[in-house]
Structures are given as structure tokens and as C-alpha cells.
mmCIF file as gemmi writes it, N, C-alpha and C atoms, coordinates in Angstrom:
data_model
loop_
_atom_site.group_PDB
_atom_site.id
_atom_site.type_symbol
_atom_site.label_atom_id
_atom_site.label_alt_id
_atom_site.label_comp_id
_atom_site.label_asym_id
_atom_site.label_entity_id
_atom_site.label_seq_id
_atom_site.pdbx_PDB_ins_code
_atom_site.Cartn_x
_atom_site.Cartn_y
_atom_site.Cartn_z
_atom_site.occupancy
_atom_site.B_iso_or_equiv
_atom_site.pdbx_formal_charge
_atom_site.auth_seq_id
_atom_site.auth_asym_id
_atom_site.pdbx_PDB_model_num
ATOM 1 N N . UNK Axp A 1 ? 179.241 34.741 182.502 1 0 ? 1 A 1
ATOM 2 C CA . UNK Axp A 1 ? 177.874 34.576 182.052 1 0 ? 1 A 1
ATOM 3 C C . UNK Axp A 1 ? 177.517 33.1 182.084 1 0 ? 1 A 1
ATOM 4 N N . UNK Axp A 2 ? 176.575 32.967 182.534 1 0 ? 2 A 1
ATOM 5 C CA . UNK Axp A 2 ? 175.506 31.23 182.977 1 0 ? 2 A 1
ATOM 6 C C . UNK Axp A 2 ? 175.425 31.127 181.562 1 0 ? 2 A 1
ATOM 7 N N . UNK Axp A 3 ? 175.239 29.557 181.155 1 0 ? 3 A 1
ATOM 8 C CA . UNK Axp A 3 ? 175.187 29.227 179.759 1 0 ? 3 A 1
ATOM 9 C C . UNK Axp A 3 ? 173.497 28.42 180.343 1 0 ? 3 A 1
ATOM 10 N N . UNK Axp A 4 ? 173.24 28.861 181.325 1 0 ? 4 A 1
ATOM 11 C CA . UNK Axp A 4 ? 171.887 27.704 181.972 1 0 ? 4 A 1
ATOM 12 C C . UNK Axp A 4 ? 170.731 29.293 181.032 1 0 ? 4 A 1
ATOM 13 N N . UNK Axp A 5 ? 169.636 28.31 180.416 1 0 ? 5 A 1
ATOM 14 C CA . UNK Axp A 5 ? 168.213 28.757 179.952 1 0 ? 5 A 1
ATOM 15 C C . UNK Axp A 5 ? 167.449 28.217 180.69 1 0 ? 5 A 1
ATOM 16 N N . UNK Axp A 6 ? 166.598 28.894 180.91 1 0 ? 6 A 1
ATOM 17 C CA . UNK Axp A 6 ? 165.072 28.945 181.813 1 0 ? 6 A 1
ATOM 18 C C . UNK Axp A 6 ? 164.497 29.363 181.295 1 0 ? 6 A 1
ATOM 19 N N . UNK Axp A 7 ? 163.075 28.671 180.901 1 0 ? 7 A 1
ATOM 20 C CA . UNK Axp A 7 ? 161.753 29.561 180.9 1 0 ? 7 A 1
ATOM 21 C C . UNK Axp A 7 ? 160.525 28.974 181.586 1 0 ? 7 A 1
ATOM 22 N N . UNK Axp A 8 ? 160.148 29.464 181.959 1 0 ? 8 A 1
ATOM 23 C CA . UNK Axp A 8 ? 159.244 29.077 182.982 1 0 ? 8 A 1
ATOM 24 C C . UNK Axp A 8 ? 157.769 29.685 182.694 1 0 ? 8 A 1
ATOM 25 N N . UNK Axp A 9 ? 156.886 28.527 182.88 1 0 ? 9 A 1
ATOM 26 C CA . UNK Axp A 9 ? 154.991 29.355 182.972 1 0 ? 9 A 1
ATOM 27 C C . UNK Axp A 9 ? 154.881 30.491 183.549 1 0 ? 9 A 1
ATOM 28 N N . UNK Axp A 10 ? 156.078 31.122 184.464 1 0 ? 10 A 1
ATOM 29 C CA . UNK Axp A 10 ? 155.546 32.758 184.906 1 0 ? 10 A 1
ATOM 30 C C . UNK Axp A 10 ? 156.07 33.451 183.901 1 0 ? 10 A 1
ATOM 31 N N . UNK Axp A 11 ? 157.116 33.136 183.244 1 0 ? 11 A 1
ATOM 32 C CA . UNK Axp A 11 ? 157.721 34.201 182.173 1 0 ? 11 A 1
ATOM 33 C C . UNK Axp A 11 ? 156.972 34.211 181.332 1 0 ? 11 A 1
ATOM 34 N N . UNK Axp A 12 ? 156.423 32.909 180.607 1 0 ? 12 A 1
ATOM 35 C CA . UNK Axp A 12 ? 155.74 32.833 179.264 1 0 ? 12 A 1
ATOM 36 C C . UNK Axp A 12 ? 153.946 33.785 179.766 1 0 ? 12 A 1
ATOM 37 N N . UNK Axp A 13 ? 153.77 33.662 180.983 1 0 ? 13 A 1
ATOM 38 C CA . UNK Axp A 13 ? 152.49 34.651 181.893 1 0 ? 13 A 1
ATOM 39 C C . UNK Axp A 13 ? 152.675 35.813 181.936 1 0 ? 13 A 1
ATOM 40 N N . UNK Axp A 14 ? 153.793 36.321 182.799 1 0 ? 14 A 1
ATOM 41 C CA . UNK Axp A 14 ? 154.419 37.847 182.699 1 0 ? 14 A 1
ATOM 42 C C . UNK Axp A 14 ? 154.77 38.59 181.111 1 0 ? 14 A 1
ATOM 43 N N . UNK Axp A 15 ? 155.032 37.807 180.153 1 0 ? 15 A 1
ATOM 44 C CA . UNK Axp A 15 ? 155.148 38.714 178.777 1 0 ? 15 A 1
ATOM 45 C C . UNK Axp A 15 ? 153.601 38.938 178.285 1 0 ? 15 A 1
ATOM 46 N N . UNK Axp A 16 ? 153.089 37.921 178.34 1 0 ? 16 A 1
ATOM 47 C CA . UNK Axp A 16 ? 151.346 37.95 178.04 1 0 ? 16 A 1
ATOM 48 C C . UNK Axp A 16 ? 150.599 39.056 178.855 1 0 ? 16 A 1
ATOM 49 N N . UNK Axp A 17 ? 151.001 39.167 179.717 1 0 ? 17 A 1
ATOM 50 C CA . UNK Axp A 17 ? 150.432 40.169 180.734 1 0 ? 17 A 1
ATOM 51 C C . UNK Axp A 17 ? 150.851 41.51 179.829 1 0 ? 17 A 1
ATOM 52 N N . UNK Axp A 18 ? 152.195 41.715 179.926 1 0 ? 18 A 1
ATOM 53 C CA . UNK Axp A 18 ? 153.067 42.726 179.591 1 0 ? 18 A 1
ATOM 54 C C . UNK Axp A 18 ? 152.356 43.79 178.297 1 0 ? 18 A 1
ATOM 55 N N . UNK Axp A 19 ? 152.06 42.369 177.11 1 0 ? 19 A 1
ATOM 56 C CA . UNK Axp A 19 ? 151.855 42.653 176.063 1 0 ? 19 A 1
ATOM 57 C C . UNK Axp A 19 ? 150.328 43.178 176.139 1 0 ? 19 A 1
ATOM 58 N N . UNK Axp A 20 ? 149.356 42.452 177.069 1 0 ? 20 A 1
ATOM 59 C CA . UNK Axp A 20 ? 147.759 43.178 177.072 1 0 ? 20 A 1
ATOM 60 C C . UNK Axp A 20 ? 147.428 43.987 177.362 1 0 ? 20 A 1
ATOM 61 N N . UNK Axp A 21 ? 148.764 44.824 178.768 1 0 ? 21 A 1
ATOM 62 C CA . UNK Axp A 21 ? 148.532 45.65 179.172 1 0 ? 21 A 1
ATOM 63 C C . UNK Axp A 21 ? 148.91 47.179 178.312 1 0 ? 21 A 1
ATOM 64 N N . UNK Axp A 22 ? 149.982 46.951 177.5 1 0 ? 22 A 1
ATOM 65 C CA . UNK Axp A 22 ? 150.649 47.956 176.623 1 0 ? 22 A 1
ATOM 66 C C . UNK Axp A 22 ? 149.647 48.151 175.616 1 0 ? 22 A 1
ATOM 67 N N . UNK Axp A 23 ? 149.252 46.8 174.219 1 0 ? 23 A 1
ATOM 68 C CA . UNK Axp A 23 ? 148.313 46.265 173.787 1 0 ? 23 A 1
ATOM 69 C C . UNK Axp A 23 ? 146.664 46.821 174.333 1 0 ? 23 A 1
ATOM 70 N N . UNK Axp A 24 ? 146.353 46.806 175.446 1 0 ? 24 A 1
ATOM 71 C CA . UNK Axp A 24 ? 145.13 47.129 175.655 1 0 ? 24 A 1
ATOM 72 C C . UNK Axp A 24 ? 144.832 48.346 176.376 1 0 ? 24 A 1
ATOM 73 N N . UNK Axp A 25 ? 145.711 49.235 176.064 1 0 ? 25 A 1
ATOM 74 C CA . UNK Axp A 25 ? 144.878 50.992 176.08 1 0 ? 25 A 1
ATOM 75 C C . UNK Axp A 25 ? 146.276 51.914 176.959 1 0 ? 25 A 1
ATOM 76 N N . UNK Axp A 26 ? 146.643 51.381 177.282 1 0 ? 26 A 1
ATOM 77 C CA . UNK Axp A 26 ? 147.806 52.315 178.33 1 0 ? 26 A 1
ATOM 78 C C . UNK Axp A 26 ? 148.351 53.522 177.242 1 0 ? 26 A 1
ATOM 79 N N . UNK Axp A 27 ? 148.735 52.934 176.551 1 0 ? 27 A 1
ATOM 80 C CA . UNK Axp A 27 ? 149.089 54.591 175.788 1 0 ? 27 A 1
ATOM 81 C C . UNK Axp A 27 ? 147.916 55.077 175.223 1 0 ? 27 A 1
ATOM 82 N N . UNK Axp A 28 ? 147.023 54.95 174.64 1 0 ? 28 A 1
ATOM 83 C CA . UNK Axp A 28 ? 145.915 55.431 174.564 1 0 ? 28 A 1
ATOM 84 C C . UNK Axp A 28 ? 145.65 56.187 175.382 1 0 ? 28 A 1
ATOM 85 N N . UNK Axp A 29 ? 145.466 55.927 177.009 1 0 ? 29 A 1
ATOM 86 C CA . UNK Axp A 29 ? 145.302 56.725 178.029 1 0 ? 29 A 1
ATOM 87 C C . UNK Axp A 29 ? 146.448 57.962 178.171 1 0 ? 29 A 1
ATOM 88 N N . UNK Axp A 30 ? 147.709 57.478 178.114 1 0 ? 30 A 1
ATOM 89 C CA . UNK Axp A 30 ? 148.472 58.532 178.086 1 0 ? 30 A 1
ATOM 90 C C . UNK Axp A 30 ? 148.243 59.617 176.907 1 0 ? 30 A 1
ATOM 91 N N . UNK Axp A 31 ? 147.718 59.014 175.816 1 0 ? 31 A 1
ATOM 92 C CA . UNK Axp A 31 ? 147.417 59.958 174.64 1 0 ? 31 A 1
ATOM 93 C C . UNK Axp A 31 ? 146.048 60.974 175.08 1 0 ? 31 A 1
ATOM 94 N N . UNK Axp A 32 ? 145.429 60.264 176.1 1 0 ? 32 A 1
ATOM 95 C CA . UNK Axp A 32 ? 143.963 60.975 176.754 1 0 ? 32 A 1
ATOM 96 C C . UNK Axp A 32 ? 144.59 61.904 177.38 1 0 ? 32 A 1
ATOM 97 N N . UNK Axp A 33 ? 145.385 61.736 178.107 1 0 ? 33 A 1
ATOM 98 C CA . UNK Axp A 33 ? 146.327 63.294 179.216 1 0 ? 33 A 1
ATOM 99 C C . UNK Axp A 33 ? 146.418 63.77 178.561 1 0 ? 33 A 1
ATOM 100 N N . UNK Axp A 34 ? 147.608 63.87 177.059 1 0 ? 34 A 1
ATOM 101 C CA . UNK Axp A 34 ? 148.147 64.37 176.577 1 0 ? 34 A 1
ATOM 102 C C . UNK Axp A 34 ? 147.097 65.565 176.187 1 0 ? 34 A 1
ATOM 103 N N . UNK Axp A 35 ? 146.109 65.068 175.415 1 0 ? 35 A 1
ATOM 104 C CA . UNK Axp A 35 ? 145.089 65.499 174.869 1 0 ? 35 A 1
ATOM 105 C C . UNK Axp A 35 ? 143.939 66.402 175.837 1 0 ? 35 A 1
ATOM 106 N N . UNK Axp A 36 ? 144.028 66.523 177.157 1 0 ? 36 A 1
ATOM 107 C CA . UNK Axp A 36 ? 143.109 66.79 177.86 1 0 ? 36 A 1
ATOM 108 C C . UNK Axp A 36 ? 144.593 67.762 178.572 1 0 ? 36 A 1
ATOM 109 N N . UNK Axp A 37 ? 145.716 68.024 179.058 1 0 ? 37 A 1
ATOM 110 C CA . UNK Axp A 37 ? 146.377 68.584 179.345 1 0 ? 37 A 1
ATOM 111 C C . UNK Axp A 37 ? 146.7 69.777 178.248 1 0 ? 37 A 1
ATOM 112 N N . UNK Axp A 38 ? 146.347 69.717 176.961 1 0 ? 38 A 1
ATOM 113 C CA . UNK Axp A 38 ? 146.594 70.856 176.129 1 0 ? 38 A 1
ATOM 114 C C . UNK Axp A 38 ? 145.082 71.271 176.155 1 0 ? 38 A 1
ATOM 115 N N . UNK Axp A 39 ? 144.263 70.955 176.485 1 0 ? 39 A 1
ATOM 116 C CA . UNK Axp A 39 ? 143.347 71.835 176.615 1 0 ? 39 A 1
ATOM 117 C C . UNK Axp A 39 ? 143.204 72.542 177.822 1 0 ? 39 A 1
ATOM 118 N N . UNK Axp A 40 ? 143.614 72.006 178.435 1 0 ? 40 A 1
ATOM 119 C CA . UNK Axp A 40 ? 143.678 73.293 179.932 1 0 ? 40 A 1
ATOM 120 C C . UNK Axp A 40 ? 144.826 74.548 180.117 1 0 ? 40 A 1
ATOM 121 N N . UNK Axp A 41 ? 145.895 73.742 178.495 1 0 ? 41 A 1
ATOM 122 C CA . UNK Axp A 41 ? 146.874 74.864 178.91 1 0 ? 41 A 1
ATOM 123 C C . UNK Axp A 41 ? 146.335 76.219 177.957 1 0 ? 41 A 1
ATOM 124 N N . UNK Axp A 42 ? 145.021 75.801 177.539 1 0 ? 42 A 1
ATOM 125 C CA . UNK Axp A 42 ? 144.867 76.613 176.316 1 0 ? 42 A 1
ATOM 126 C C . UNK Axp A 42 ? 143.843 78.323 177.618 1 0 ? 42 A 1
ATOM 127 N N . UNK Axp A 43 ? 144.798 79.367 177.472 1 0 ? 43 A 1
ATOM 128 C CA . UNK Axp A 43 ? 143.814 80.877 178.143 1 0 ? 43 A 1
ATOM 129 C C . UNK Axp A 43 ? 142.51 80.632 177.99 1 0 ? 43 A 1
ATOM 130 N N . UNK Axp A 44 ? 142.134 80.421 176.613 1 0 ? 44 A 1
ATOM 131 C CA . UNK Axp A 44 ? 140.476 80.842 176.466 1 0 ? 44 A 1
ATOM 132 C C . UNK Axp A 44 ? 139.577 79.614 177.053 1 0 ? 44 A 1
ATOM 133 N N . UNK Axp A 45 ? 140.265 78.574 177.66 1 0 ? 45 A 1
ATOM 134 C CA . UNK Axp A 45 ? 139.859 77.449 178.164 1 0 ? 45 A 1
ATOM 135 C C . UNK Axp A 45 ? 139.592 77.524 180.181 1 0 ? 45 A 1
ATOM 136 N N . UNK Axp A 46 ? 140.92 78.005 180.012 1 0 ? 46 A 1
ATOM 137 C CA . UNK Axp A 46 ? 141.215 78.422 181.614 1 0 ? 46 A 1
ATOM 138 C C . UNK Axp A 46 ? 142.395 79.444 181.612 1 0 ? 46 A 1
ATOM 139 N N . UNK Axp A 47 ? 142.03 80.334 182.64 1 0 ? 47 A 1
ATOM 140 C CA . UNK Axp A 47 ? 143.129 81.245 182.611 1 0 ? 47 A 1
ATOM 141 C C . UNK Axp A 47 ? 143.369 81.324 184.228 1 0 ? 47 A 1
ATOM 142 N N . UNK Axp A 48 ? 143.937 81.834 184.754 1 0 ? 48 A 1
ATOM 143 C CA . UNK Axp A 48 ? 144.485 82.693 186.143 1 0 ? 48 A 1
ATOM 144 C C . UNK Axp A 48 ? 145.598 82.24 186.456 1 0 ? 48 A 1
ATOM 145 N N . UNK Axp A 49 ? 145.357 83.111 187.919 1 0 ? 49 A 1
ATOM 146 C CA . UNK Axp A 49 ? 147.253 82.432 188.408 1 0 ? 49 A 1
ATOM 147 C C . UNK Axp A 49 ? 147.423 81.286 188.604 1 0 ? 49 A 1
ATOM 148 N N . UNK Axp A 50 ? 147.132 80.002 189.09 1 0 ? 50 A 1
ATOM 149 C CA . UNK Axp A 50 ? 146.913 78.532 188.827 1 0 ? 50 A 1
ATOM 150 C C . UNK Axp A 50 ? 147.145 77.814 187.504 1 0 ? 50 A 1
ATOM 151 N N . UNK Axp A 51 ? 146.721 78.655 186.497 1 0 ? 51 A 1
ATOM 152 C CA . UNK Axp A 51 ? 146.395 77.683 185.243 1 0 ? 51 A 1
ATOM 153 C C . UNK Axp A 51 ? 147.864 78.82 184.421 1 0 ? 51 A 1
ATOM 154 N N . UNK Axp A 52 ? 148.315 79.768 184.621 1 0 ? 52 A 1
ATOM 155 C CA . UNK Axp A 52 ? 149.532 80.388 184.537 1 0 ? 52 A 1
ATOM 156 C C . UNK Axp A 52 ? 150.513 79.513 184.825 1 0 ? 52 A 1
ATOM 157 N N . UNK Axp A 53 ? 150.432 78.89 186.034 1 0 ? 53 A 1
ATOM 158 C CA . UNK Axp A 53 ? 151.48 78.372 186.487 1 0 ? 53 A 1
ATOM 159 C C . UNK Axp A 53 ? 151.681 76.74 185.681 1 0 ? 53 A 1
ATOM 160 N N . UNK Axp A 54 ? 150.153 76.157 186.092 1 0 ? 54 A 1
ATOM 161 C CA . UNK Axp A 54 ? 150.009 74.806 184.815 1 0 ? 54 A 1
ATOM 162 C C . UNK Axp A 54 ? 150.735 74.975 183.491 1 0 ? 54 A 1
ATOM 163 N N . UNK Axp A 55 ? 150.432 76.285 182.532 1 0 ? 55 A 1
ATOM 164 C CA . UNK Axp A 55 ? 150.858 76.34 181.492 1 0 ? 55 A 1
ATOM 165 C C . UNK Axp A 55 ? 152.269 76.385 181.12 1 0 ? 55 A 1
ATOM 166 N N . UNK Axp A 56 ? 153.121 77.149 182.709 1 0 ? 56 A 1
ATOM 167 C CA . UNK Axp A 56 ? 154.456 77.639 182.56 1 0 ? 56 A 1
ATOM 168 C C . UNK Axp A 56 ? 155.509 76.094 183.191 1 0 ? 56 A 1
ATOM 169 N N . UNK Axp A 57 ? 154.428 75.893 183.969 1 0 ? 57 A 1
ATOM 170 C CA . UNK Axp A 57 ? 155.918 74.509 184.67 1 0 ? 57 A 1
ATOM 171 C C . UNK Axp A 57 ? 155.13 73.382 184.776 1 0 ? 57 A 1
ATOM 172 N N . UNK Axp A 58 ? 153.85 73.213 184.937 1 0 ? 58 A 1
ATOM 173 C CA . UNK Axp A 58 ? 153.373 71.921 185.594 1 0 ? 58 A 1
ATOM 174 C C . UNK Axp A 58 ? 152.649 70.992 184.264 1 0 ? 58 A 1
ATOM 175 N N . UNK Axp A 59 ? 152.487 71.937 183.38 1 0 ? 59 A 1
ATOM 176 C CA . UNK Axp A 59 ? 152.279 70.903 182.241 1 0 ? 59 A 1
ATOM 177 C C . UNK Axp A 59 ? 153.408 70.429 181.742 1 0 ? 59 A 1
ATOM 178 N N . UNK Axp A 60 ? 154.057 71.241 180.92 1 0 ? 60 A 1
ATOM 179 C CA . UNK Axp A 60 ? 155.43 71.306 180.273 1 0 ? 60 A 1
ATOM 180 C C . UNK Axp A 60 ? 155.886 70.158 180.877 1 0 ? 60 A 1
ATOM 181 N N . UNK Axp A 61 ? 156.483 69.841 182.295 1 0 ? 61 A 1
ATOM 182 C CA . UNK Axp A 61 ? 156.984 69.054 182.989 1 0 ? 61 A 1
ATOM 183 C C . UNK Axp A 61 ? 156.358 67.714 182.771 1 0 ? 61 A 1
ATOM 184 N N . UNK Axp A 62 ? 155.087 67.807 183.108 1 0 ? 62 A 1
ATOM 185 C CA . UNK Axp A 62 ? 153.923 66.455 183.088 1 0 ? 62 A 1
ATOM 186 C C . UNK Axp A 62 ? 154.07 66.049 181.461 1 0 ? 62 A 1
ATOM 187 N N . UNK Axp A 63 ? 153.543 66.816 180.391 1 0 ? 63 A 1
ATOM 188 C CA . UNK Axp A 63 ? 153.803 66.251 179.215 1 0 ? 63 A 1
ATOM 189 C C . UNK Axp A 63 ? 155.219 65.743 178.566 1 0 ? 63 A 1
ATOM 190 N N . UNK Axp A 64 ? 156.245 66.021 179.407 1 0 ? 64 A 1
ATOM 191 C CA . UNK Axp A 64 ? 157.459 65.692 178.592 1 0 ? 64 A 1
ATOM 192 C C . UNK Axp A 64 ? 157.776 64.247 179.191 1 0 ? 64 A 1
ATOM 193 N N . UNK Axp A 65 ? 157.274 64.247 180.81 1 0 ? 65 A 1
ATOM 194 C CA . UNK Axp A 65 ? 157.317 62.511 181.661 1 0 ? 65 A 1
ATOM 195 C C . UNK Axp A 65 ? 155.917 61.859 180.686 1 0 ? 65 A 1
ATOM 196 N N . UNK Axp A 66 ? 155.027 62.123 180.243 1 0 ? 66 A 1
ATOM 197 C CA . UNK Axp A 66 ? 154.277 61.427 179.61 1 0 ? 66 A 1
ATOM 198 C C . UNK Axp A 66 ? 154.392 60.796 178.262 1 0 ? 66 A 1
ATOM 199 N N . UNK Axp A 67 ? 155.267 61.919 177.564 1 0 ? 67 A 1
ATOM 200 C CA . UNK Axp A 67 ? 156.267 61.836 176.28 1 0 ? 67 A 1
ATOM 201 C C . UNK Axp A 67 ? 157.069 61.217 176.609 1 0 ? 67 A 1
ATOM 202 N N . UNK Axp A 68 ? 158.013 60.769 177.326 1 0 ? 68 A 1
ATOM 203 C CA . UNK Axp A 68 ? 159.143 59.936 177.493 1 0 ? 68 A 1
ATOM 204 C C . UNK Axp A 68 ? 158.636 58.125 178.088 1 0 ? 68 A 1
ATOM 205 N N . UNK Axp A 69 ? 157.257 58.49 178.8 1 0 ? 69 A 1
ATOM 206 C CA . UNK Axp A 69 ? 157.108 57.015 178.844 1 0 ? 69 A 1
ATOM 207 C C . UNK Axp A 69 ? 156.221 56.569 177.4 1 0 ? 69 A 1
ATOM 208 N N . UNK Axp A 70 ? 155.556 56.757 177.18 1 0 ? 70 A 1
ATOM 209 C CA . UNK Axp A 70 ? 154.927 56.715 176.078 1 0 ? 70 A 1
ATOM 210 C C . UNK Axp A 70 ? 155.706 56.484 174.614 1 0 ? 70 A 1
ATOM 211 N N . UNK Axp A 71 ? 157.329 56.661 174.819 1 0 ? 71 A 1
ATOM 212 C CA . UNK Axp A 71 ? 158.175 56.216 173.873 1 0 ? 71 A 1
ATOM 213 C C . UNK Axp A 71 ? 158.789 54.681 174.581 1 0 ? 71 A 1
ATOM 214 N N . UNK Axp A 72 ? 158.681 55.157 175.863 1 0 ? 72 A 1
ATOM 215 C CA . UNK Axp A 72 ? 159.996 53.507 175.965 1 0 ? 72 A 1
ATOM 216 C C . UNK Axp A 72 ? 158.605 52.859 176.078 1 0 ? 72 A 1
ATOM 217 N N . UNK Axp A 73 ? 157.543 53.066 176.286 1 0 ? 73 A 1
ATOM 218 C CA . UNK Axp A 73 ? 156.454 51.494 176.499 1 0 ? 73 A 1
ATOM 219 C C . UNK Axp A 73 ? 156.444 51.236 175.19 1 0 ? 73 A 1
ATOM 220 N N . UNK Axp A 74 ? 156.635 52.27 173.954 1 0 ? 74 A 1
ATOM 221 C CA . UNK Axp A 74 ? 156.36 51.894 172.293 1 0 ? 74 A 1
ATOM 222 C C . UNK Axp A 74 ? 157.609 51.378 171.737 1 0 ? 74 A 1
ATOM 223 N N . UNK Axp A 75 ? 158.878 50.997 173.081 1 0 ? 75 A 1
ATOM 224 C CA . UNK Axp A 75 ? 159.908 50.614 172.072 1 0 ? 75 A 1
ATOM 225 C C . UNK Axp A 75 ? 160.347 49.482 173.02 1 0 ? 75 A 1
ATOM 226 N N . UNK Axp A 76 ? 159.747 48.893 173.953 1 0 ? 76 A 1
ATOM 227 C CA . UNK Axp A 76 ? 159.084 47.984 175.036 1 0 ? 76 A 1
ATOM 228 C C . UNK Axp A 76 ? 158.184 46.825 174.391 1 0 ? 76 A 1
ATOM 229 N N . UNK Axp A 77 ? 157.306 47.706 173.667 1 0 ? 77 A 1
ATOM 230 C CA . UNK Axp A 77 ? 155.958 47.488 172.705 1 0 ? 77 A 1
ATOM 231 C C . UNK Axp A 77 ? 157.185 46.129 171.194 1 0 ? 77 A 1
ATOM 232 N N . UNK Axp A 78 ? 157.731 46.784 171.07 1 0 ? 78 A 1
ATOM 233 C CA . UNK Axp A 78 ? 158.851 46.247 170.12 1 0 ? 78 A 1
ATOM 234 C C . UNK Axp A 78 ? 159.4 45.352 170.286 1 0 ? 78 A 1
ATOM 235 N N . UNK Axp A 79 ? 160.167 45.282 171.409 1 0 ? 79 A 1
ATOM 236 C CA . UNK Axp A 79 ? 161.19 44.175 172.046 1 0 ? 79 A 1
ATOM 237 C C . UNK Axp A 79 ? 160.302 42.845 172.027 1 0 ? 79 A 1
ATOM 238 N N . UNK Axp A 80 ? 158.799 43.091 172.87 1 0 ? 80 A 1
ATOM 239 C CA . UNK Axp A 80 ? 157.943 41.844 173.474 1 0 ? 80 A 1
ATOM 240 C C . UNK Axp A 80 ? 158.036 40.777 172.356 1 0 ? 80 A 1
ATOM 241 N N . UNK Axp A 81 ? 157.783 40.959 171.088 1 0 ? 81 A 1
ATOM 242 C CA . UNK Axp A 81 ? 158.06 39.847 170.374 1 0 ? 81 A 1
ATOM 243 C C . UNK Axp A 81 ? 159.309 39.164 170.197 1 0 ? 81 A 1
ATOM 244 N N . UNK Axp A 82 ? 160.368 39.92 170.524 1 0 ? 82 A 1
ATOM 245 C CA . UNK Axp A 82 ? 161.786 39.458 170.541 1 0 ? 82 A 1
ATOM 246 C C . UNK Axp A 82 ? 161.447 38.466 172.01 1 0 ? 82 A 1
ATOM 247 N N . UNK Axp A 83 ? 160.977 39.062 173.243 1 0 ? 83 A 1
ATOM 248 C CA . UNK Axp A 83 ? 161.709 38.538 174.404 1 0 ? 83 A 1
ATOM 249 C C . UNK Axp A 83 ? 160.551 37.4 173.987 1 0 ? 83 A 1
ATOM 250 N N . UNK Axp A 84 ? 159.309 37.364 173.561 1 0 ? 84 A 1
ATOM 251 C CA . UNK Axp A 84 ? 158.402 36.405 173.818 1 0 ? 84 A 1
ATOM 252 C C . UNK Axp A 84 ? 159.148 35.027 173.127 1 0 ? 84 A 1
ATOM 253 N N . UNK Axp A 85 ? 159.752 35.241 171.719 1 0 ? 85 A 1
ATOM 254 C CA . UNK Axp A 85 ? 160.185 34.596 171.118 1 0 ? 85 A 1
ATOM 255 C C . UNK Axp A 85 ? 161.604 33.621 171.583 1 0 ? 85 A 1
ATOM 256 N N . UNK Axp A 86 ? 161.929 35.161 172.403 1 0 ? 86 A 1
ATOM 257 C CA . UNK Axp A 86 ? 163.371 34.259 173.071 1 0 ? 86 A 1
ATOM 258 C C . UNK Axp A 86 ? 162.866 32.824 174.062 1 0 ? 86 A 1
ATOM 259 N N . UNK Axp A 87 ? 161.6 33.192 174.786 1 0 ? 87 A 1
ATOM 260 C CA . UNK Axp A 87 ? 161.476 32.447 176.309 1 0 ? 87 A 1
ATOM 261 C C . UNK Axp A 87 ? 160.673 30.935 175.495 1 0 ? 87 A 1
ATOM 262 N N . UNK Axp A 88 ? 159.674 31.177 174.312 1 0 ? 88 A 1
ATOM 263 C CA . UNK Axp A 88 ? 159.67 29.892 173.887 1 0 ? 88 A 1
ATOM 264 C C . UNK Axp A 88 ? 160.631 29.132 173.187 1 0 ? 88 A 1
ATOM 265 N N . UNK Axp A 89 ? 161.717 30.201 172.891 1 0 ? 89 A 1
ATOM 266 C CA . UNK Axp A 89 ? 163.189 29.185 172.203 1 0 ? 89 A 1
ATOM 267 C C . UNK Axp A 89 ? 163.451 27.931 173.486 1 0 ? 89 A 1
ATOM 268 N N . UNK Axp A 90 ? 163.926 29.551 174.576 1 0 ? 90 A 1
ATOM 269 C CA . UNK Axp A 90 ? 164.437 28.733 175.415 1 0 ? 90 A 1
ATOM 270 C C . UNK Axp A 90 ? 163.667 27.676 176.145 1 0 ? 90 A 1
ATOM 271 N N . UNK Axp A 91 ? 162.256 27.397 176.168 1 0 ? 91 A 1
ATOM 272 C CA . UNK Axp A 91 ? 161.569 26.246 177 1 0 ? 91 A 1
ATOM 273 C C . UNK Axp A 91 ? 161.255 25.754 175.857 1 0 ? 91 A 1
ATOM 274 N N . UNK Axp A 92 ? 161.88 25.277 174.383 1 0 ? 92 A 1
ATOM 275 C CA . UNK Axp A 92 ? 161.593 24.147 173.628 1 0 ? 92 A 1
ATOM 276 C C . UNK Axp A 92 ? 160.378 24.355 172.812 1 0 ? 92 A 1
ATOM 277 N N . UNK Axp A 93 ? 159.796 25.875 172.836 1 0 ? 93 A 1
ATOM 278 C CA . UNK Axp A 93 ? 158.396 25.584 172.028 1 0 ? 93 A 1
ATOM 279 C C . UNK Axp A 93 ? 158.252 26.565 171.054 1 0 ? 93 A 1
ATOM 280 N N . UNK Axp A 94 ? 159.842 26.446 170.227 1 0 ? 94 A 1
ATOM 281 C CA . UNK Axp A 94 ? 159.923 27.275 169.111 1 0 ? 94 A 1
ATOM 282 C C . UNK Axp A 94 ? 159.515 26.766 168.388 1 0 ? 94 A 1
């Protein structure tokens, strides 16, 4: 393991980014699928062989990849103050 620290104006850019983008609606939006995918799985909403099949494999599937990112961006969401904190240690502007 390098004992060399770097931080650099793209890192201290790329976490800022990181954080506005998580920060400014992305799970929200995923919470919009979420929310708009249980209403289509609902019969009295939509029914037939199409929306059978949505209800049996293609949601199920879609909401559990939407559920699984929607946890690591919220534990992603967590870290950013750790890593933000690390990169101004390391460039001196703790």
C-alpha cells in the first residue's frame, strides 16, 4: 500500500457532483417508479395478458433492481461525508 495522498480539484468536483446528484432527486425519482409501478400492478388499474405478466415477473424483477439501488445510493448517500472529509484531510483543508 502507497503511503502517497492526493487530492485533487477533480476529486473535491466529483464528490460535489456525487452529492447533488443523490441530494437532488434521484431517489425521489426512483421512489416515482416505485410508486407508479404498483399502480399498474394493481387488476382494477390494468388487467390482461401483458399486465399479468408485468405483475408476475416484470415488475417484481424491476422493483427489487430499484430496491437494491435505492439502498446502496442511501448508504453511498452516507459514506460522501466520510470520503468528502477524507479528500480535504488529504489536500490540507481540514
Amino acid at each position: 500500500m502507497s503511503g502517497r495522498v492526493l487530492s485533487s480539484e477533480q476529486a473535491k468536483t466529483a464528490i460535489t457532483q456525487l452529492q447533488n446528484i443523490i441530494n437532488g432527486g434521484l431517489t425521489d425519482q426512483i421512489n416515482a417508479l416505485n410508486t407508479q409501478g404498483q399502480t399498474l400492478s394493481q387488476p382494477d388499474v390494468w388487467d390482461g395478458p401483458l399486465a399479468e405478466t408485468f405483475r408476475s415477473s416484470t415488475w417484481p424483477e424491476t422493483k427489487a433492481a430499484l430496491d437494491k439501488a435505492k439502498q446502496e445510493l442511501e448508504e453511498l448517500r452516507d459514506q460522501l461525508q466520510k470520503i468528502s472529509q477524507n479528500i480535504m484531510s488529504a489536500g490540507g483543508g481540514a
